[in-house]
C-alpha atoms as an extended CHARMM CRD file, in Angstrom:
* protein
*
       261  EXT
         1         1  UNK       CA             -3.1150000000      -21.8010000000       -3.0770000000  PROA      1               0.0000000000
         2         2  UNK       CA              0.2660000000      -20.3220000000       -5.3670000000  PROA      2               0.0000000000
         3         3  UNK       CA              3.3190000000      -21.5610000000       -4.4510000000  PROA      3               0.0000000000
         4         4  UNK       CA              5.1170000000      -18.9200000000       -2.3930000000  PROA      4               0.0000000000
         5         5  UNK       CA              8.6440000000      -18.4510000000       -1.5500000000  PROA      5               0.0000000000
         6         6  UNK       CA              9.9980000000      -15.8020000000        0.3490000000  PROA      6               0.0000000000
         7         7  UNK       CA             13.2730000000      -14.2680000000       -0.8540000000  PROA      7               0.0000000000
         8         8  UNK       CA             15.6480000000      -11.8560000000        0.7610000000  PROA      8               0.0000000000
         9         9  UNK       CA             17.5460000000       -9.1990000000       -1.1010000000  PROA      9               0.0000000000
        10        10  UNK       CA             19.9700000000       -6.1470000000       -0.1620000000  PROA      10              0.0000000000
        11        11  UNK       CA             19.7440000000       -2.7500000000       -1.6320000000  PROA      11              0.0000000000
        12        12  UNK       CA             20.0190000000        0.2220000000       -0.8390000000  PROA      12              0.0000000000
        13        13  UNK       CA             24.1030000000       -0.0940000000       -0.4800000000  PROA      13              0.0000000000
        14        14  UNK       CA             23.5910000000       -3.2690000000        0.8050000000  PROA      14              0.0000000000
        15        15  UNK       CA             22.2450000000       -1.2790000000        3.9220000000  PROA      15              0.0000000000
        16        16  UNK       CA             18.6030000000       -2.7670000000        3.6560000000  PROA      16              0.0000000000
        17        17  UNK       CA             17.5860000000       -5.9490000000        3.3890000000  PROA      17              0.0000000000
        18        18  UNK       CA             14.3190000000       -6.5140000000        2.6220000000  PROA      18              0.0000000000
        19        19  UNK       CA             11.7120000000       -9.6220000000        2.9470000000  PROA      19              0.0000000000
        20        20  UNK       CA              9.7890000000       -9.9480000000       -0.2030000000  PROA      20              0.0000000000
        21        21  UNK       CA              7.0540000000      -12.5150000000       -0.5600000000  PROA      21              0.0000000000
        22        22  UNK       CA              6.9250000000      -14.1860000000       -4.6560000000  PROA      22              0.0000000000
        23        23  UNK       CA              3.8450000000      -15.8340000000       -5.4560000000  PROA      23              0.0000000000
        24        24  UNK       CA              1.7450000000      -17.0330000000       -8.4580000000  PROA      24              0.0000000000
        25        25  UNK       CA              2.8020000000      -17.4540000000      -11.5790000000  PROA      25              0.0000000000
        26        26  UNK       CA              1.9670000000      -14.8380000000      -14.8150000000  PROA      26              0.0000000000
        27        27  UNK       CA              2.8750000000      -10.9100000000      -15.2550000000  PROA      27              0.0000000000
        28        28  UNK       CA              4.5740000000       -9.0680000000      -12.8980000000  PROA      28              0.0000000000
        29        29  UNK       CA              2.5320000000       -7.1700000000      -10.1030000000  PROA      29              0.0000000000
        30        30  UNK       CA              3.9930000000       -5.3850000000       -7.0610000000  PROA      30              0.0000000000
        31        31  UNK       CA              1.8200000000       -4.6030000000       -4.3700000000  PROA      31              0.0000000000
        32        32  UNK       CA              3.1410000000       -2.0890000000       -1.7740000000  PROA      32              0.0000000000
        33        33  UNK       CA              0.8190000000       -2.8990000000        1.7660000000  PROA      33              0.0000000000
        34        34  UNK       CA             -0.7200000000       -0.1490000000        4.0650000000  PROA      34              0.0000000000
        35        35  UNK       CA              1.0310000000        1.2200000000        7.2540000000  PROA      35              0.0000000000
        36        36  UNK       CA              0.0100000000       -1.9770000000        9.6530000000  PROA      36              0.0000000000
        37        37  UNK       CA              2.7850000000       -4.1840000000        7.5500000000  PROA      37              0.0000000000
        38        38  UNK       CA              1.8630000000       -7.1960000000        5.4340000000  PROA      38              0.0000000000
        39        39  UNK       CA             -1.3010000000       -8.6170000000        6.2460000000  PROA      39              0.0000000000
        40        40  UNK       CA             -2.9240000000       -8.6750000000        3.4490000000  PROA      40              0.0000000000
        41        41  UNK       CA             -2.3820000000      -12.5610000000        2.6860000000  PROA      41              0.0000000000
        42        42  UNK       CA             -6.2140000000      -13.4120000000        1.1310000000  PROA      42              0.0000000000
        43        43  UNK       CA             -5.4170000000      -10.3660000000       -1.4830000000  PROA      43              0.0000000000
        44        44  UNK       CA             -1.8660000000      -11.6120000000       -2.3080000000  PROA      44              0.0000000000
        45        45  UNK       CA             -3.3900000000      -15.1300000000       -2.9810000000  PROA      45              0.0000000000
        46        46  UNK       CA             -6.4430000000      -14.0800000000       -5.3290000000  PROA      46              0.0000000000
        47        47  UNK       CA             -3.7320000000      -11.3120000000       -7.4350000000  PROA      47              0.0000000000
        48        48  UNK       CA             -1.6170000000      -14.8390000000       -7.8070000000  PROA      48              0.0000000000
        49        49  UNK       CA             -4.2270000000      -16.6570000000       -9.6240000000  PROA      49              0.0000000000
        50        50  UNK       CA             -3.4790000000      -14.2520000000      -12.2230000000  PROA      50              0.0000000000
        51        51  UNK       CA             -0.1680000000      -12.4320000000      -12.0910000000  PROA      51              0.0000000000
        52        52  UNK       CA              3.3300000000      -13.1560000000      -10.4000000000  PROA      52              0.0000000000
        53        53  UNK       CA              3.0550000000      -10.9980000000       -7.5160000000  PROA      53              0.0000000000
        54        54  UNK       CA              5.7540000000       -9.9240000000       -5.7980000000  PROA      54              0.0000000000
        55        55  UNK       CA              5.0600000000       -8.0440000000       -1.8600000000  PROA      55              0.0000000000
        56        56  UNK       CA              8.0070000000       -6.2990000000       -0.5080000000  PROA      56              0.0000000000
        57        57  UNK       CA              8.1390000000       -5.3740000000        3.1270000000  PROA      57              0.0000000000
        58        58  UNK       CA              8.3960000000       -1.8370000000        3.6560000000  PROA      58              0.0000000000
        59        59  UNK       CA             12.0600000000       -1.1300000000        5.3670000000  PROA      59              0.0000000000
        60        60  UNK       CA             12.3360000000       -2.2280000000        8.7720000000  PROA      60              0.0000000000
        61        61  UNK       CA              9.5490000000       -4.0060000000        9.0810000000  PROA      61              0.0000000000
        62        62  UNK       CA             11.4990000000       -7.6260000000        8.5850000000  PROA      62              0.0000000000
        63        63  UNK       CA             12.3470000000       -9.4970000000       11.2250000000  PROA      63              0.0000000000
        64        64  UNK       CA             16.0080000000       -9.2160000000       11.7150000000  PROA      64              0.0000000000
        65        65  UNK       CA             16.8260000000       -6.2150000000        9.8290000000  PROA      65              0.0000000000
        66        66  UNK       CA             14.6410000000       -3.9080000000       11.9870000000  PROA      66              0.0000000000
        67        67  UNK       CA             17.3490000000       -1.1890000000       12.0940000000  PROA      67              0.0000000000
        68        68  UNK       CA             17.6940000000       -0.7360000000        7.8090000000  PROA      68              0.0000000000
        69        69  UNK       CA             14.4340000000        1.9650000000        8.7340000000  PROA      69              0.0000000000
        70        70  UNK       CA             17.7410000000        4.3040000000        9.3780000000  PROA      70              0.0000000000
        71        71  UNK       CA             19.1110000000        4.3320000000        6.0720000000  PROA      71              0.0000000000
        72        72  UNK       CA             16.5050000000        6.1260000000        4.7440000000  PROA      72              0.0000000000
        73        73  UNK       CA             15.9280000000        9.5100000000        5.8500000000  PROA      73              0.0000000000
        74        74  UNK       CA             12.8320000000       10.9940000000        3.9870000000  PROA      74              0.0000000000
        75        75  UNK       CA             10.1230000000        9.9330000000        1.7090000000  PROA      75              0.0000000000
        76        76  UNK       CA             12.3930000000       10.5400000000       -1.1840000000  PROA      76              0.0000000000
        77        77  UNK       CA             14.8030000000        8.4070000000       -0.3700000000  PROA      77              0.0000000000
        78        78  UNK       CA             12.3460000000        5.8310000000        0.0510000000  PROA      78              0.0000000000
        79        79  UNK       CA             11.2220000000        6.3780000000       -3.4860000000  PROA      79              0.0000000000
        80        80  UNK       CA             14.3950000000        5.7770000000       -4.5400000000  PROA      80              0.0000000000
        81        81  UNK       CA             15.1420000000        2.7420000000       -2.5830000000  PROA      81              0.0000000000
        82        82  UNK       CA             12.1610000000        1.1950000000       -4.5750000000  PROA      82              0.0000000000
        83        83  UNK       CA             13.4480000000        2.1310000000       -7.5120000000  PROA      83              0.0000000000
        84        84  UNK       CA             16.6460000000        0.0460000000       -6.6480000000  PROA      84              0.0000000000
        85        85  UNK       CA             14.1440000000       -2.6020000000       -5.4190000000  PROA      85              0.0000000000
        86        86  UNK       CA             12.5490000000       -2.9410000000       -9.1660000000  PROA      86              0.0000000000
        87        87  UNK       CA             16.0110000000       -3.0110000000      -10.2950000000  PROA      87              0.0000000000
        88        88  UNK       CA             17.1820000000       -6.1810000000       -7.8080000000  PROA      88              0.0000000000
        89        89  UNK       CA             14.0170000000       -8.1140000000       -8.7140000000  PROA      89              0.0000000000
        90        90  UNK       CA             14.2320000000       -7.4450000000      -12.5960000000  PROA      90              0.0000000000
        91        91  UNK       CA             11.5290000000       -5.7150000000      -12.8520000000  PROA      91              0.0000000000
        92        92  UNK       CA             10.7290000000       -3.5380000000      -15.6950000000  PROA      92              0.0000000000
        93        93  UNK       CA              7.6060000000       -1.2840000000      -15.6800000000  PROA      93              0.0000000000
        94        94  UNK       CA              5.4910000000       -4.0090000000      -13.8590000000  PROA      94              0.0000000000
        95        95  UNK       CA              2.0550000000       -2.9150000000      -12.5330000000  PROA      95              0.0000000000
        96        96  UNK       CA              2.1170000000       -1.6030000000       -9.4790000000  PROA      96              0.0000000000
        97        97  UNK       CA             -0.4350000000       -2.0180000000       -6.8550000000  PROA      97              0.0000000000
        98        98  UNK       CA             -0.3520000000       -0.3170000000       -3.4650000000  PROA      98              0.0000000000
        99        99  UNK       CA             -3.2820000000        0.1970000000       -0.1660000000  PROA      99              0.0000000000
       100       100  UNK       CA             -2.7790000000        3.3000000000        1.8950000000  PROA      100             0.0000000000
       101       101  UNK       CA              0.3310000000        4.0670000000        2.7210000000  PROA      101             0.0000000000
       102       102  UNK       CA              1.4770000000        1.4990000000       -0.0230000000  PROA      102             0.0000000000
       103       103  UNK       CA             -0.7180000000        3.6750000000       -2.3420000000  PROA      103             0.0000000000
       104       104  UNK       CA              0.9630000000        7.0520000000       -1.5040000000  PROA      104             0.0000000000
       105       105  UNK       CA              4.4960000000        5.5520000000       -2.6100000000  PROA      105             0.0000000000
       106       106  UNK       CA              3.0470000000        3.7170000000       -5.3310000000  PROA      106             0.0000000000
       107       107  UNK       CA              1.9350000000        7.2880000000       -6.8150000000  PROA      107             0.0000000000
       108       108  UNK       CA              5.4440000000        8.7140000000       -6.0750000000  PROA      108             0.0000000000
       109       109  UNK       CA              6.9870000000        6.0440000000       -7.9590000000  PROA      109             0.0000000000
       110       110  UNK       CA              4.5290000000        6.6620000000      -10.7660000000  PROA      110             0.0000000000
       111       111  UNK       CA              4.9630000000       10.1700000000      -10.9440000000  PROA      111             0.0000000000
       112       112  UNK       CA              9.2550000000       10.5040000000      -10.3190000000  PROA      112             0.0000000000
       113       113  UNK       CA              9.6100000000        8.2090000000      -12.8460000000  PROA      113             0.0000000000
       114       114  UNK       CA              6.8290000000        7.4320000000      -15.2040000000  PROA      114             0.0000000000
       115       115  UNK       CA              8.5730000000        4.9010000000      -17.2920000000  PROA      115             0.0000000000
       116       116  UNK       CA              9.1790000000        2.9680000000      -14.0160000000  PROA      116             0.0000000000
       117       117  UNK       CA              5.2860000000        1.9150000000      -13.6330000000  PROA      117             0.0000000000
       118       118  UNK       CA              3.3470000000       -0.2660000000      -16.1340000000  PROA      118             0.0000000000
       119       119  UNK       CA             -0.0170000000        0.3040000000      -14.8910000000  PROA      119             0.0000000000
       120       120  UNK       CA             -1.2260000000        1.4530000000      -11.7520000000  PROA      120             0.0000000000
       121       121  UNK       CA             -4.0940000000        0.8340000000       -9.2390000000  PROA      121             0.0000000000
       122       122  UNK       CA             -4.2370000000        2.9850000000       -5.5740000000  PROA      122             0.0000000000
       123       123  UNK       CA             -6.5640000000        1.7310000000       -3.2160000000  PROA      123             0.0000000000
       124       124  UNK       CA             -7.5190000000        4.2790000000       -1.2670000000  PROA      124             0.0000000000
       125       125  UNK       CA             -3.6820000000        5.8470000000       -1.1470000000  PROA      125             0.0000000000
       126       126  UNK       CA             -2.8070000000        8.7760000000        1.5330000000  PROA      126             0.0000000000
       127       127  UNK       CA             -0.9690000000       11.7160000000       -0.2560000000  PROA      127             0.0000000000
       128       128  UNK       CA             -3.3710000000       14.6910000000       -0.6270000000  PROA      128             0.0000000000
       129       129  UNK       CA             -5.1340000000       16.7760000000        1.7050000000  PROA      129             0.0000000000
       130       130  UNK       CA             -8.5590000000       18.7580000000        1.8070000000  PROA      130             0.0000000000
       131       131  UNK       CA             -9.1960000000       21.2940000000        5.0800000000  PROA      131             0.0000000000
       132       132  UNK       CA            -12.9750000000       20.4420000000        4.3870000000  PROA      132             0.0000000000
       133       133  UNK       CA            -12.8170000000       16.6770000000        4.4640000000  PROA      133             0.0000000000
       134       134  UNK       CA             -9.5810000000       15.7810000000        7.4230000000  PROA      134             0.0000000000
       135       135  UNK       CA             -7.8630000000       12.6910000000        7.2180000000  PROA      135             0.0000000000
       136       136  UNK       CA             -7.7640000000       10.8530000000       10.4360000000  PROA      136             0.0000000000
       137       137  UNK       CA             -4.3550000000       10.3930000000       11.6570000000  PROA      137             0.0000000000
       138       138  UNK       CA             -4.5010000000        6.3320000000       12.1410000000  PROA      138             0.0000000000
       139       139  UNK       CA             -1.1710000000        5.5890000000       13.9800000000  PROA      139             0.0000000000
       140       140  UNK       CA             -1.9920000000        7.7560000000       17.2980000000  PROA      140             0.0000000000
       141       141  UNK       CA             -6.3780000000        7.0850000000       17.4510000000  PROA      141             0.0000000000
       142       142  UNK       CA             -7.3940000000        5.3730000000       20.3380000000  PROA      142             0.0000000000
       143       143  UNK       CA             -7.8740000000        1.5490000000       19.4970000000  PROA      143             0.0000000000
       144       144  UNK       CA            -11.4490000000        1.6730000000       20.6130000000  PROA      144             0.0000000000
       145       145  UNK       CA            -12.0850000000        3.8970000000       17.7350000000  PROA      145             0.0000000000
       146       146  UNK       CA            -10.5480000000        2.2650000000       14.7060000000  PROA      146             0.0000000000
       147       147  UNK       CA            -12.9980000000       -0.6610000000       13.8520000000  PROA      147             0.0000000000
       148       148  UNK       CA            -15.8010000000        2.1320000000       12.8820000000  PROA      148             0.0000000000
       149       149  UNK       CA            -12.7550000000        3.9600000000       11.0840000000  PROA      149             0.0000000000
       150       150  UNK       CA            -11.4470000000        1.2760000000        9.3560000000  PROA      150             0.0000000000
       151       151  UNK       CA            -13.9050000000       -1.6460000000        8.8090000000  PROA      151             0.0000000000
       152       152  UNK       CA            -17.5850000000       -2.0430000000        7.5180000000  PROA      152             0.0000000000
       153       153  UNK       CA            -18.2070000000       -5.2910000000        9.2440000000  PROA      153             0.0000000000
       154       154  UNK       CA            -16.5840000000       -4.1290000000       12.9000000000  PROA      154             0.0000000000
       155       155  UNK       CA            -16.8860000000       -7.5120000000       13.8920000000  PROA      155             0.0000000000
       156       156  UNK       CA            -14.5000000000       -8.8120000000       10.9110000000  PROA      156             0.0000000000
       157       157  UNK       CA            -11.8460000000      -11.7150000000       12.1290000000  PROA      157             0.0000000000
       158       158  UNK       CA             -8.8060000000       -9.6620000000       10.3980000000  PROA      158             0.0000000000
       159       159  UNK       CA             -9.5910000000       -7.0330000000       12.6140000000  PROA      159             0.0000000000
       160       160  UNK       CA             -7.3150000000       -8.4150000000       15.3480000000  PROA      160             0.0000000000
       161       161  UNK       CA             -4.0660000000       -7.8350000000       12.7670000000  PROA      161             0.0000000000
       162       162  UNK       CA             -4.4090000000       -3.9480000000       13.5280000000  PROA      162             0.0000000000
       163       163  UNK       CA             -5.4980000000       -3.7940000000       16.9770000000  PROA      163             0.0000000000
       164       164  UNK       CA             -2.7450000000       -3.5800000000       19.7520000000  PROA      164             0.0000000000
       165       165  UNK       CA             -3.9190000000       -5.5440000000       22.2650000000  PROA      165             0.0000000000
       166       166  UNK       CA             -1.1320000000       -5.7250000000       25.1160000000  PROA      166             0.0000000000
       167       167  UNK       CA             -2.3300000000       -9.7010000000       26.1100000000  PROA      167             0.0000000000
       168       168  UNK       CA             -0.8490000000      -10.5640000000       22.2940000000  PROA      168             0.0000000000
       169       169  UNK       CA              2.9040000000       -9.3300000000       23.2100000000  PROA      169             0.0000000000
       170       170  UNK       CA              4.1630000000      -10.7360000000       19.4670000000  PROA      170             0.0000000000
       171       171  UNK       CA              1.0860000000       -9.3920000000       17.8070000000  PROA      171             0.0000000000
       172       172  UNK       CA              1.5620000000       -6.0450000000       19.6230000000  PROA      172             0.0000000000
       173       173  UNK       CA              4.8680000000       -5.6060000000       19.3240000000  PROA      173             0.0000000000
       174       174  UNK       CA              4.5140000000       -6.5450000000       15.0740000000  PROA      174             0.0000000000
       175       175  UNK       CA              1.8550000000       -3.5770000000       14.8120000000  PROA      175             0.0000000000
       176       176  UNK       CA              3.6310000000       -0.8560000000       16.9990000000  PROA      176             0.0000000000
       177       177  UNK       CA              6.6720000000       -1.2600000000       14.9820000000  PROA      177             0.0000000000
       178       178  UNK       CA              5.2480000000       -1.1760000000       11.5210000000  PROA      178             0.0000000000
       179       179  UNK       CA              3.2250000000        1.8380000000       12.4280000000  PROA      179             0.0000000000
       180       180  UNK       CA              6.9200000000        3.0300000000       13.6160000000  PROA      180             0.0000000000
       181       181  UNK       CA              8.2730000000        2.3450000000       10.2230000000  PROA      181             0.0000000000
       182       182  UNK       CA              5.9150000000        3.7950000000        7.5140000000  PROA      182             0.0000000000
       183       183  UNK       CA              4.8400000000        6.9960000000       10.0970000000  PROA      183             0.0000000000
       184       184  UNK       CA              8.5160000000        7.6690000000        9.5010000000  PROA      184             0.0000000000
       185       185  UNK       CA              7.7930000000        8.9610000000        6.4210000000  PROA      185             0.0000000000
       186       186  UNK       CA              4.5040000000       10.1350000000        6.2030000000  PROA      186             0.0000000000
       187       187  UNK       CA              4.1330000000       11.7500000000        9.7840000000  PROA      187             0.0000000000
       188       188  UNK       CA              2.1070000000       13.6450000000       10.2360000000  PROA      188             0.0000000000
       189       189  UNK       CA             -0.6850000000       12.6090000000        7.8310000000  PROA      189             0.0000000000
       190       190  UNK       CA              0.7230000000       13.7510000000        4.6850000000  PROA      190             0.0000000000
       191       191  UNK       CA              0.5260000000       16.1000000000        1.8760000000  PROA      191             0.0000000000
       192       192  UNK       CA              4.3700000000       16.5290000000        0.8760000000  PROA      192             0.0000000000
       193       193  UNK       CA              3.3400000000       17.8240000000       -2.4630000000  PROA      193             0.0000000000
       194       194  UNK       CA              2.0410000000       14.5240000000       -4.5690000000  PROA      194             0.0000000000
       195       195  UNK       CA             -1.1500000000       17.0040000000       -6.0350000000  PROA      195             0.0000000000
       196       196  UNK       CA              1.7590000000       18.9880000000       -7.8080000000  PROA      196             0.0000000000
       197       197  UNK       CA              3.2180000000       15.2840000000       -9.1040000000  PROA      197             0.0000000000
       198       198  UNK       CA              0.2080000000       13.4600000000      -10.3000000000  PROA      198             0.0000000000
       199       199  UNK       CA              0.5280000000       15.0070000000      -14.0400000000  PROA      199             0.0000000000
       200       200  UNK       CA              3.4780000000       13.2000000000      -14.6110000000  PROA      200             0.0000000000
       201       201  UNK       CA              2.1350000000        9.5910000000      -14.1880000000  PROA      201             0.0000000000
       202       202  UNK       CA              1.6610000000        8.4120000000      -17.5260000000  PROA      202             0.0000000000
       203       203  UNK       CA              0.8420000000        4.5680000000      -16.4630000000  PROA      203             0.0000000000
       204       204  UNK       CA             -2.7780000000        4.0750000000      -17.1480000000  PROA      204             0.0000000000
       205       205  UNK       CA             -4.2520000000        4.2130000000      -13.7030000000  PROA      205             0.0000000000
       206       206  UNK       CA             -7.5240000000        3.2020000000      -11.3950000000  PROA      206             0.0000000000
       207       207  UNK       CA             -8.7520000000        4.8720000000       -7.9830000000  PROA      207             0.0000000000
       208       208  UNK       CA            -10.3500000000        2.0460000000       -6.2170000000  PROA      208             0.0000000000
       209       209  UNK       CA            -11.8250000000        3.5390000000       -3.3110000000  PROA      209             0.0000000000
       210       210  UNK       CA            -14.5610000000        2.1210000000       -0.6660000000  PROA      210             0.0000000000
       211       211  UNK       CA            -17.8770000000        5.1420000000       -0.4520000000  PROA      211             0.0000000000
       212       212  UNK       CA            -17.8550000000        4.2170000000        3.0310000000  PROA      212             0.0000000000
       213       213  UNK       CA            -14.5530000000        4.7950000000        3.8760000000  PROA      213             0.0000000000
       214       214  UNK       CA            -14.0650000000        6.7120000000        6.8490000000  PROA      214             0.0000000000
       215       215  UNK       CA            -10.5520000000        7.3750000000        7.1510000000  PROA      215             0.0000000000
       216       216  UNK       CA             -9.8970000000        8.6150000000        4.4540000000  PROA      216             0.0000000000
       217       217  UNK       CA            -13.5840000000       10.1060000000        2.5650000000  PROA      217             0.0000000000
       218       218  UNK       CA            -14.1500000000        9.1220000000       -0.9450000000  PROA      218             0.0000000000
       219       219  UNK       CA            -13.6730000000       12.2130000000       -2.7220000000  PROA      219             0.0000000000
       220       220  UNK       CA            -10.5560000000       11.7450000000       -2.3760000000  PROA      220             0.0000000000
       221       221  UNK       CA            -10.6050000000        9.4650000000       -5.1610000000  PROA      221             0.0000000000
       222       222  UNK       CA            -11.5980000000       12.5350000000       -7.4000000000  PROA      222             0.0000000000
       223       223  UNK       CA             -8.8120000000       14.5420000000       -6.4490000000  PROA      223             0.0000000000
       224       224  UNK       CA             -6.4720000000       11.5540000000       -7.8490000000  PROA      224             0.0000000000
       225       225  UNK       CA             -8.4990000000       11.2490000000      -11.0100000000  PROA      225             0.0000000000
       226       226  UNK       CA             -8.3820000000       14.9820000000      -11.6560000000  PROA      226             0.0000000000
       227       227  UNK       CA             -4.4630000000       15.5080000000      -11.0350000000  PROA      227             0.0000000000
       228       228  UNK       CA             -3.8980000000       11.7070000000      -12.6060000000  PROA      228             0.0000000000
       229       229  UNK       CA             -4.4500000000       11.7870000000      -17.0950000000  PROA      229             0.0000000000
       230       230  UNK       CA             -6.8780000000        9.2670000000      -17.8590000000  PROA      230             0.0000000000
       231       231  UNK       CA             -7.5830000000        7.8870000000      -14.2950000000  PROA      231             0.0000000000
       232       232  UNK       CA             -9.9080000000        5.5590000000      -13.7940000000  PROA      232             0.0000000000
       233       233  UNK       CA            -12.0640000000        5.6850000000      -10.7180000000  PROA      233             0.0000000000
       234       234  UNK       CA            -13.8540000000        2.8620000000       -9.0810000000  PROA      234             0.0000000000
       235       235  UNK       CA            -16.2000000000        3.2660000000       -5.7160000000  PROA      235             0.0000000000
       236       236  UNK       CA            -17.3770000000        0.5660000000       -4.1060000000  PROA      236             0.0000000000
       237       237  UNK       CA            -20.6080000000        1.0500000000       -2.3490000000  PROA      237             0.0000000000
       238       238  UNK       CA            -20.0940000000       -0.8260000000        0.5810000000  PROA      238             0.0000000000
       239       239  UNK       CA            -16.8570000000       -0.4980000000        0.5770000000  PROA      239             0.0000000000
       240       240  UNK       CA            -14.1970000000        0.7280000000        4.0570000000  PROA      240             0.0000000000
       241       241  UNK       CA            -10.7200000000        1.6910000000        4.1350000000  PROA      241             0.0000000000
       242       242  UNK       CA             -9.8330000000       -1.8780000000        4.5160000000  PROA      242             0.0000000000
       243       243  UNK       CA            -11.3290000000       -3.7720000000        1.9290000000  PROA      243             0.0000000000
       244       244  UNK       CA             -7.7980000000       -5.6350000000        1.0350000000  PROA      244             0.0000000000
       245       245  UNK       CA             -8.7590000000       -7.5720000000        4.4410000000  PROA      245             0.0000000000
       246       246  UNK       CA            -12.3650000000       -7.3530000000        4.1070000000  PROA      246             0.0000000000
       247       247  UNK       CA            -13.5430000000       -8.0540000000        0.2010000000  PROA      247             0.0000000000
       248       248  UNK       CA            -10.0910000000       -9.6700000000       -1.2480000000  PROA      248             0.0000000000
       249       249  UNK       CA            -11.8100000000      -11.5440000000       -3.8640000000  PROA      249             0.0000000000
       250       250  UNK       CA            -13.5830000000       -8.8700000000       -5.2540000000  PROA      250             0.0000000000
       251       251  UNK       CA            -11.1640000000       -6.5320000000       -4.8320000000  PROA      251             0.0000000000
       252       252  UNK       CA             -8.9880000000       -8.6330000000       -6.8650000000  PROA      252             0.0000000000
       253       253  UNK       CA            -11.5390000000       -9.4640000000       -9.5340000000  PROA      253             0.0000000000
       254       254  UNK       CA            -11.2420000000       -5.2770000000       -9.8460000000  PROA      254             0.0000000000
       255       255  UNK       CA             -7.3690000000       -5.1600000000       -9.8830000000  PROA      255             0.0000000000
       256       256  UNK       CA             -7.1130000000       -7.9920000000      -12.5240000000  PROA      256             0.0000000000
       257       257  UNK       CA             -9.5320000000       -6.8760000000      -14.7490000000  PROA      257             0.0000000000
       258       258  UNK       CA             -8.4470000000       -3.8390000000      -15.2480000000  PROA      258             0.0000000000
       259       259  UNK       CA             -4.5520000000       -4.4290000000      -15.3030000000  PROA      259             0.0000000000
       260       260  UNK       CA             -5.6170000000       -7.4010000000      -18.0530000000  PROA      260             0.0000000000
       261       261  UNK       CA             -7.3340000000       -5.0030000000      -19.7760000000  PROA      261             0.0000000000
């Protein structure tokens, strides 16, 4: 396993102080998680056998600075807190890997300020919007149905890190506020006018997305590549929203190849 250390930094006017989790050893990656908080340890530890990777916590969601969510007011500002963010950690167009929610942001970045992205891989981001093909709205569906929503295997161990079950008080409690502090900016789902963006991402850039994904439908993943120059798109045929918990070693494989290549 990488050596990990966990280091705490303050932006944002030194109102937000963020947890973010260093790993591995090699180029810089950044991976921004999903709207459930930072549970995607197996992926973090397979991107580390080939990068440095560095996994900020989304503000609010560290324990102890819980009320920093209030500094920000809108997705833009959020966009430019991770701009100082890069800027804190030294880190100069470094590829930028996000899941999700993590994905939507990722793409902002990308796209407000192209030179601030090296390369780029969404998996399965939020951000646009069809009328024919709905996106589920995650944070309010009844708990009984997100395992066929989320998961291909609804059986999977890591499905307990996104179900609220009231018996698990810290486990609840850890969920209900991180779907309190990304829905803050994306609520409700989103389209806040990333299809308009996407030209200006110049980072080369892959669409990882799952063909069985069923919160948010695969052809999705060609309305990134045809607002995105040059995009990339790879489906997995098994694949479900969460395959950061389910597949992390493959997904990885898929992430390192192509930000290697």
């Amino acid at each position: 396993m990488a050596t990990t250390k966990d280091k705490t930094v303050s932006v944002w006017g030194d109102k937000v102080h963020p947890k973010v989790r260093i790993l591995g050893d090699g180029p810089p990656v950044v991976y921004l998680h999903g709207g459930y908080g930072p549970i995607e340890t197996e992926l973090l530890d397979e991107l580390a056998k080939s990068f440095t990777v560095y996994a900020p916590e989304h503000p609010g969601i560290t324990a102890g600075d819980e009320d920093s969510y209030k500094a920000l007011d809108d997705m833009w500002d959020l966009v430019l807190y991770y701009y100082d963010l890069f800027d804190k950690l030294g880190l100069k167009a470094p590829a930028v890997v996000g899941h999700s929610f993590g994905g939507m942001i990722a793409g902002e970045i990308a796209a407000t300020d192209p030179t601030r992205v090296g390369k780029l891989v969404l998996i399965s981001p939020l951000g646009l919007w069809r009328d024919d093909s709905p996106i589920r709205n995650y944070i309010v569906t009844p708990q009984t149905d997100l395992p066929a929503l989320l998961f291909k295997d609804q059986h999977h161990p890591s499905l307990k890190r996104i179900t609220l079950n009231p018996e698990d008080q810290d486990g609840f409690i850890r969920i209900t506020w991180a779907l309190g502090c990304t829905g803050k900016f994306m609520w409700p789902i989103p389209d806040k006018g990333l299809r308009k963006r996407l030209h200006r991402i110049a980072a080369p850039t892959l669409i990882v997305w799952g063909k069985d994904d069923k919160l948010l439908p695969s052809v999705y993943a060609d309305e990134f590549r045809k607002g995105i120059p040059g995009a990339k798109i790879h489906l997995v045929d098994d694949g479900a929203h969460m395959m950061p918990l389910e597949e992390p070693a493959k997904l990885a494989a898929t992430v390192a190849k192509f930000i290697k290549g």
